[in-house]
TORNUSE-563786 format. One record per atom (N, C-alpha, C): x, y, z; residue in one letter. Coordinates in Angstrom, 1 decimal, decimal comma. Layout:
residues N
((X; Y; Z); A)
...
end
This chain:
residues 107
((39,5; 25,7; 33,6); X)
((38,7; 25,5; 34,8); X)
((39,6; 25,0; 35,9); X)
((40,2; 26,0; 36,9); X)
((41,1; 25,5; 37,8); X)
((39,7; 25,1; 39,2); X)
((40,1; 23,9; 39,4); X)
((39,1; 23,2; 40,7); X)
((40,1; 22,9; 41,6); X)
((41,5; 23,5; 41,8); X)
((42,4; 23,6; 42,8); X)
((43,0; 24,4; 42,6); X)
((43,6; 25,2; 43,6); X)
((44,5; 26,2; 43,1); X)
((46,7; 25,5; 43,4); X)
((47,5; 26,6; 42,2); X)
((48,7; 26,3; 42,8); X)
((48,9; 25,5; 43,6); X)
((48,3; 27,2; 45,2); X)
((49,2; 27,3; 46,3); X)
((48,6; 25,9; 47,2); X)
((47,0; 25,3; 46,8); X)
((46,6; 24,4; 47,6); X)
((47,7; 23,3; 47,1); X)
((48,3; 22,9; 45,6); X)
((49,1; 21,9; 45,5); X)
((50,3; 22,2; 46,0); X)
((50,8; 22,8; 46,6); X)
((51,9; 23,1; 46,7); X)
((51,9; 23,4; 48,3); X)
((50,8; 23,0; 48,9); X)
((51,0; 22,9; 50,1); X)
((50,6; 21,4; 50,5); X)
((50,2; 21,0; 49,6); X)
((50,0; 19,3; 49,8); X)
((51,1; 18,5; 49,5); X)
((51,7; 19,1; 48,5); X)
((53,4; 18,6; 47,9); X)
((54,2; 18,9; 49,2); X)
((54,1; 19,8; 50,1); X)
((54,8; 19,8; 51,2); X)
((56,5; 20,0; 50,2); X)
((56,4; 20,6; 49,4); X)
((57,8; 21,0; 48,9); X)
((59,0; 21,9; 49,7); X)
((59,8; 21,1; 49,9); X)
((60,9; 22,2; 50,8); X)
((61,3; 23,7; 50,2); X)
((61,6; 24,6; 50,6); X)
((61,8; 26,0; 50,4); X)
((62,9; 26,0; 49,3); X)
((63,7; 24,9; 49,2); X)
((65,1; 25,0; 48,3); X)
((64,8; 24,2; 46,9); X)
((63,3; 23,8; 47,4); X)
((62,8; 22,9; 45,4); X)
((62,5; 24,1; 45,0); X)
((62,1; 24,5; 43,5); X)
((61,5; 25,4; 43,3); X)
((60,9; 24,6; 42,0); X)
((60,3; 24,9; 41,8); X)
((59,1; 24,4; 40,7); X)
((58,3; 25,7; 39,8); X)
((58,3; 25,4; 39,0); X)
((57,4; 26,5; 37,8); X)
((55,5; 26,6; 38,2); X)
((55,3; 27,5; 38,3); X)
((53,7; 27,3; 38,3); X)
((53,1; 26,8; 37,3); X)
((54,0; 26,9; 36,0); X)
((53,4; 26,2; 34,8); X)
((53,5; 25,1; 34,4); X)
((54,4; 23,7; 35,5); X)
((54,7; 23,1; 35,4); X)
((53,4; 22,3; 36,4); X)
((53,1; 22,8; 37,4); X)
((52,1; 22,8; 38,4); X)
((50,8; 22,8; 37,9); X)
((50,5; 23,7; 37,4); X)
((49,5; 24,2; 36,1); X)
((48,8; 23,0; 35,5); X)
((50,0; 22,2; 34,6); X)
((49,8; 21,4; 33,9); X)
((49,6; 20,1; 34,1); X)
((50,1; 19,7; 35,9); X)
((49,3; 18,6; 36,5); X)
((48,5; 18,8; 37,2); X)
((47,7; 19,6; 37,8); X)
((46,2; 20,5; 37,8); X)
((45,7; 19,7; 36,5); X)
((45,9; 20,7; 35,2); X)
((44,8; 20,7; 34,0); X)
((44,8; 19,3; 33,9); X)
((45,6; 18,3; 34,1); X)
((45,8; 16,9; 33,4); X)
((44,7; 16,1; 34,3); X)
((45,1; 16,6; 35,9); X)
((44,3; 16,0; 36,6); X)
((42,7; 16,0; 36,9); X)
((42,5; 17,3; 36,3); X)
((41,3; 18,0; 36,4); X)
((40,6; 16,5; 34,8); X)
((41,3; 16,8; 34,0); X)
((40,3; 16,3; 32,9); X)
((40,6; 14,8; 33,1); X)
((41,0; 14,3; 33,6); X)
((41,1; 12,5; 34,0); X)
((40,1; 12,7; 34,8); X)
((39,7; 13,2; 35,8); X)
((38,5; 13,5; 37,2); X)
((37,2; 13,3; 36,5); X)
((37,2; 15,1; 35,7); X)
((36,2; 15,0; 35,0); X)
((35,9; 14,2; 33,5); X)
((36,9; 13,5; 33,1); X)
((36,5; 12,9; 32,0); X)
((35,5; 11,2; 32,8); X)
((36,2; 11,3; 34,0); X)
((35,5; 9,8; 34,8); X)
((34,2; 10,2; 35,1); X)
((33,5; 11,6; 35,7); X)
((32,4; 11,5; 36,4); X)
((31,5; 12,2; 35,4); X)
((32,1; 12,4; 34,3); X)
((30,6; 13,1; 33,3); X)
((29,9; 12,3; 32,4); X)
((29,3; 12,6; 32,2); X)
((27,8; 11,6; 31,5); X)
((27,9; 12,2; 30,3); X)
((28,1; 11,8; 29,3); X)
((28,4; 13,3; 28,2); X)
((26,6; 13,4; 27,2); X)
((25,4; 12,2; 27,7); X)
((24,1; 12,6; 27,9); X)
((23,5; 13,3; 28,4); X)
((24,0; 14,0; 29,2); X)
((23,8; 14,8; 30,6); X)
((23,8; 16,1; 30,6); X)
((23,2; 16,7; 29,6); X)
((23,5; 18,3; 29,4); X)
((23,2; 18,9; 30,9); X)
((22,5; 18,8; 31,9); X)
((22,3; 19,5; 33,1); X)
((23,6; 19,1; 34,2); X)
((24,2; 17,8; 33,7); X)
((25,3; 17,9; 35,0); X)
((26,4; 18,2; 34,0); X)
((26,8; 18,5; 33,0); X)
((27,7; 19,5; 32,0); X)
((27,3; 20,9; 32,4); X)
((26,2; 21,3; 32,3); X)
((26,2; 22,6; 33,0); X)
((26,6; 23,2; 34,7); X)
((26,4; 22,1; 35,0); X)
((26,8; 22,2; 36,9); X)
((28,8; 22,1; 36,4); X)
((28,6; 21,1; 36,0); X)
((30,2; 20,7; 36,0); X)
((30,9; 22,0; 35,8); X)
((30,1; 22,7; 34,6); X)
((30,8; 23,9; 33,7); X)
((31,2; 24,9; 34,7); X)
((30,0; 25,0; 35,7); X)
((29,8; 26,0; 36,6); X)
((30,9; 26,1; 37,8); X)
((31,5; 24,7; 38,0); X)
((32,3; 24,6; 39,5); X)
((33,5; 25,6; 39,2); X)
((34,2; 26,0; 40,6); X)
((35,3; 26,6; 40,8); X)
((35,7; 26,3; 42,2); X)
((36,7; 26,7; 42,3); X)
((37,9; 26,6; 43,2); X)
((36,9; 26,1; 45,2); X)
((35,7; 27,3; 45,1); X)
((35,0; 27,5; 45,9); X)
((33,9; 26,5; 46,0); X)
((33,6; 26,1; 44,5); X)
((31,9; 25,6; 44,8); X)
((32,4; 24,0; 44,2); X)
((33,2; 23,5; 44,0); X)
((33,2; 22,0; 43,6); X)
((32,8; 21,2; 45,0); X)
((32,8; 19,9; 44,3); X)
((32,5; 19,5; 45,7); X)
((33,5; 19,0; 46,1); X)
((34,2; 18,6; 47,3); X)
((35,1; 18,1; 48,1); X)
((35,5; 16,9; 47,8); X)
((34,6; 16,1; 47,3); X)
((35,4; 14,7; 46,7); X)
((36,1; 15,0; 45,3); X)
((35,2; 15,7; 44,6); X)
((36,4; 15,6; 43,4); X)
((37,6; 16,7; 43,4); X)
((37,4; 17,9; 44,5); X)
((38,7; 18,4; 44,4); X)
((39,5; 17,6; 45,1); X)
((39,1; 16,5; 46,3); X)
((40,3; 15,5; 47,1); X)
((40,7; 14,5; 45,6); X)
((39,8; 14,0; 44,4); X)
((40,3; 13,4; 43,9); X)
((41,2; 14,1; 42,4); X)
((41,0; 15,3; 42,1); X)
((41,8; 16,0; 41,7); X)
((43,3; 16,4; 42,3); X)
((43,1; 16,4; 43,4); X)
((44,4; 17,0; 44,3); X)
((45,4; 15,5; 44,1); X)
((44,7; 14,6; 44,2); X)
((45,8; 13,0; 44,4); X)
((46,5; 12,6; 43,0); X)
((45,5; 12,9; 41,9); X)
((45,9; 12,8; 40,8); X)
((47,0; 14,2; 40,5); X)
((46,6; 15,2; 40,7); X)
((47,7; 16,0; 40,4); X)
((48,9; 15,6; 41,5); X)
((48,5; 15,4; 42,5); X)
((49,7; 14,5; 43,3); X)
((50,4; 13,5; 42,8); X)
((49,8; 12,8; 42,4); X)
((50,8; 11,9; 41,4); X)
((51,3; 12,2; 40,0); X)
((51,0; 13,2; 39,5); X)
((51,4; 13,9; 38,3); X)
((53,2; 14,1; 38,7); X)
((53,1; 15,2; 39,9); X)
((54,5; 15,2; 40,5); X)
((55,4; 14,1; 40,9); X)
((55,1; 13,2; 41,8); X)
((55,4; 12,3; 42,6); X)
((56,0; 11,4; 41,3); X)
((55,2; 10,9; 40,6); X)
((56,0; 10,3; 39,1); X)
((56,1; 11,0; 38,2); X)
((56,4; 11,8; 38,4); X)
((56,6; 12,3; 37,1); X)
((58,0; 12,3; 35,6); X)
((59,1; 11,1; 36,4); X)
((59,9; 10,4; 35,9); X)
((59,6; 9,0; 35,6); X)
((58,3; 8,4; 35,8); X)
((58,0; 7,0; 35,8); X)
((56,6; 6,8; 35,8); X)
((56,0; 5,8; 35,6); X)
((54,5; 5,4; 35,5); X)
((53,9; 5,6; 36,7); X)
((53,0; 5,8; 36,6); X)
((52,1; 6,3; 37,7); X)
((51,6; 4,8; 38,2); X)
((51,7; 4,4; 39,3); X)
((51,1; 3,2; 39,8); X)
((49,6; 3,3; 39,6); X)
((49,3; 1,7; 39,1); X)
((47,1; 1,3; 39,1); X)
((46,6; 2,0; 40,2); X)
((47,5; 1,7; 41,2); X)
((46,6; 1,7; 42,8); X)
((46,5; 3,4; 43,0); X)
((46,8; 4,2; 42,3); X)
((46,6; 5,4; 42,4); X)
((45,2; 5,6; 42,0); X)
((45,0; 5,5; 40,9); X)
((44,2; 5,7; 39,9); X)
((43,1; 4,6; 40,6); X)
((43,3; 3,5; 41,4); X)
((41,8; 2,9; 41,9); X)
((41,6; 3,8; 43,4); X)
((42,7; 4,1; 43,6); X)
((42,2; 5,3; 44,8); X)
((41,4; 6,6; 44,7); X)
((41,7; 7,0; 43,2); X)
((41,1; 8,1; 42,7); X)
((39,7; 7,9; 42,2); X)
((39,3; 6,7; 42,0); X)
((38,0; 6,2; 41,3); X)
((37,2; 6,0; 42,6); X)
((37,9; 5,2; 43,4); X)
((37,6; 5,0; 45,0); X)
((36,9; 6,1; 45,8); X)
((37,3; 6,8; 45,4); X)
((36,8; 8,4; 46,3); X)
((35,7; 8,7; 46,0); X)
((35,8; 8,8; 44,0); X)
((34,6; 9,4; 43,0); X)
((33,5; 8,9; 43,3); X)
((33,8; 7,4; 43,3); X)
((32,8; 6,3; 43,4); X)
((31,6; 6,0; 45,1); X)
((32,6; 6,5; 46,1); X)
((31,8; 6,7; 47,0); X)
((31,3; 8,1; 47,8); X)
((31,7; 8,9; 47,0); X)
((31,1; 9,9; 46,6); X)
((29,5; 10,0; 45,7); X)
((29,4; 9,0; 44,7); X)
((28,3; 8,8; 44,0); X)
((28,5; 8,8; 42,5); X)
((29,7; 9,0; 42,2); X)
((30,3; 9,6; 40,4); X)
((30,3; 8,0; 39,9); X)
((29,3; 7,4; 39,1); X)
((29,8; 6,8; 38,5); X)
((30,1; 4,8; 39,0); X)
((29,2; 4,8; 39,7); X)
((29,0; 3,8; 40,8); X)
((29,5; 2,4; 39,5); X)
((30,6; 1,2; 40,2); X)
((30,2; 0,1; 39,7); X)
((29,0; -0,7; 39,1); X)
((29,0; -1,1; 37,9); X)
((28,0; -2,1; 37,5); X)
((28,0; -3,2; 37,7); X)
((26,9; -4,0; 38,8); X)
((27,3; -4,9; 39,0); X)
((26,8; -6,2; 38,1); X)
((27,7; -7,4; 38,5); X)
((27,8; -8,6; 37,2); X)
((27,2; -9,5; 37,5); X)
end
């Protein structure tokens, strides 16, 4: 289930004409980022938003989780010799979360 495409990462990577990169390499921070996204906003109770979820594509997702797909697969590249900084990953929750995926419990 691609919910971004390549050419959209690869024009967010803003990559110079003389990098060249594999699509399969691209691919694979897509799929990674795709299932961190969706492993955060599914309910695995939830057979009706598993079937929505099942249904999205490139066209019909909604806008926060392909913005929060796109950052995570942005940082797939961006570190991809070193650990990915927390503050990514609370930016990526940050989106989800005010979006409606998954809201804080509060204490």
């Amino acid at each position: 289930m691609a919910l971004i495409t390549i050419d959209t990462l690869r024009g967010h990577l803003k990559l110079p004409s003389d990098v060249h990169v594999e699509d399969a390499e691209l691919n694979d921070f897509i799929r990674q980022a795709e299932d961190m996204v969706l492993g955060y906003i599914a309910r695995p109770d939830d057979d009706e938003q598993a079937a929505m979820i099942a249904a999205w594509t490139t066209m019909t997702v909604p806008a926060s989780v392909s913005a929060a797909v796109l950052k995570m697969a942005m940082a797939f590249w961006r570190y991809r010799d070193e650990p990915i900084p927390e503050s990514i990953w609370e930016n990526v929750a940050a989106i989800l979360q005010m979006a409606g995926y998954r809201r804080p419990v509060a204490v």
